[in-house]
C-alpha positions, 0 to 999 in steps of 0.5 A: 500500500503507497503511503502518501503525504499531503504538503501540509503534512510534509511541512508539518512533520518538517517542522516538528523535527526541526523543533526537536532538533533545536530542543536538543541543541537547547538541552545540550548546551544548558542542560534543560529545555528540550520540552520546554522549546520544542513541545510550544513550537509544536503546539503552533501546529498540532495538539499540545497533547501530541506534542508533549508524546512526541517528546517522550522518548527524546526526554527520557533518552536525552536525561539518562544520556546527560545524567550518564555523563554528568551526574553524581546518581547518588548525591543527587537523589540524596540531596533532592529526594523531597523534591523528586518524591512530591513531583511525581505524586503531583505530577499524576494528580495534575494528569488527572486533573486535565483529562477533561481539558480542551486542546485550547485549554492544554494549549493556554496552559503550556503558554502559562508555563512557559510566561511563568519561566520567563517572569521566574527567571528575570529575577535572578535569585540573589539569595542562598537556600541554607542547607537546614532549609533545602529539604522542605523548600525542595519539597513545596518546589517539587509539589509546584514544579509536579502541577504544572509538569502535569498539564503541560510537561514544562515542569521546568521553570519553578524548579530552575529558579530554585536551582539556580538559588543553590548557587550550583556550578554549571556541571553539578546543575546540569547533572543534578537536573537531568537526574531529576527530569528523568525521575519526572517524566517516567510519572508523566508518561506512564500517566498519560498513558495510563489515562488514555493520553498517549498510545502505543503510535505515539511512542512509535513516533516517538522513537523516530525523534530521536535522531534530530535530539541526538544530533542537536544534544551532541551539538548543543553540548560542545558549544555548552564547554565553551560558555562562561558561567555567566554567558550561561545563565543569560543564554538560559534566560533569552531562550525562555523569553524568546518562547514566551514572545512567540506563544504571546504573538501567536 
């Protein structure tokens, strides 16, 4: 049987992969910000719940892969277990809670999340979380950053400013956070799945996008070697501004 794609179809899935291609070169040069830019860019063209499936093989591989390099597993889950633990049990809540949502309203969500990243990082932290305050702080963090992964997998904005308020080295950030990215998708998807938002075709195409995150994470983490400190953290906020203004014109 022929296969035939119509133009708009073509465009279509062009562009989705392209999405996922910048997503990567994204997550490997900040560590973060593969859902984040590429699950909004797709929204323009498909559903909001469609797009946060296509990315799901693509965040899981991207998170082991950058956690495999860079993380220290075990300190990691020592450090932020309060975090990880009430963001999974959030983020299945917030699953939950949407299933009755409109594609507008998943899609205005998504728009919500990423405006609050924006806003969250214009004000760069200028505090220090004592290390005494670090474990009810990381669990109100992982309960928020858990809701609003829940209805729109950008679970990241709460959750990097608070990071960012540890005062953690470029490599020891974007180690810990691939580690907890990885413990809060398998929540997500296995939600989604589980309430009938996302299919077994849906992790087909899935795996398929995991030849342009690869090839944008490889890119993405030589040029992340090459930045400052402070080069990264401006990166970082640019590129979540720059999301912001294209779902404001939408």
């Amino acid at each position: 049987m022929e296969l035939s794609l119509s133009t708009d179809q073509v465009l279509i899935i062009a562009a989705c992969a392209a999405a996922i291609l910048f997503g990567g070169i994204v997550k490997g040069t900040l560590g973060v910000g593969l859902p984040l830019f590429a699950v909004p860019i797709m929204s323009l063209m498909i559903g909001s719940t469609q797009a946060i499936a296509l990315v799901a093989v693509p965040v899981v591989v991207s998170n082991i892969w950058q956690a495999w390099q860079e993380a220290s597993w075990k300190a990691s889950f020592q450090r932020f277990w309060p975090l990880m633990l009430t963001q999974a049990i959030m983020t299945v809540i917030a699953v939950h809670w949407t299933l009755s949502f409109s594609v507008k309203q998943l899609n205005m969500l998504v728009a919500f999340a990423v405006i609050l990243a924006v806003v969250s990082m214009m004000f760069k932290p200028s505090f220090t979380i004592p290390a005494d305050k670090e474990r009810w702080t990381g669990a109100l963090v992982g309960t928020l950053s858990g809701m609003l992964g829940g209805v729109s997998s950008l679970m990241g904005p709460i959750m990097i400013s608070y990071m960012l308020a540890l005062k953690m080295r470029r490599d020891e950030f974007v180690g810990a956070v691939s580690v907890i990215y990885l413990n809060a998708a398998w929540p997500l998807y296995l939600a989604m799945f589980s309430f009938g938002r996302m299919e077994v075709i849906d992790l087909g195409y899935s795996v398929l996008a995991l030849v342009p995150m690869a090839i944008g994470l490889t890119t993405g983490q030589k040029l992340r070697h090459r930045l400052s400190e402070d080069s990264f953290r401006k990166i970082l906020l640019g590129f979540l501004t720059f999301i912001a203004v294209l779902l404001v014109i939408r």
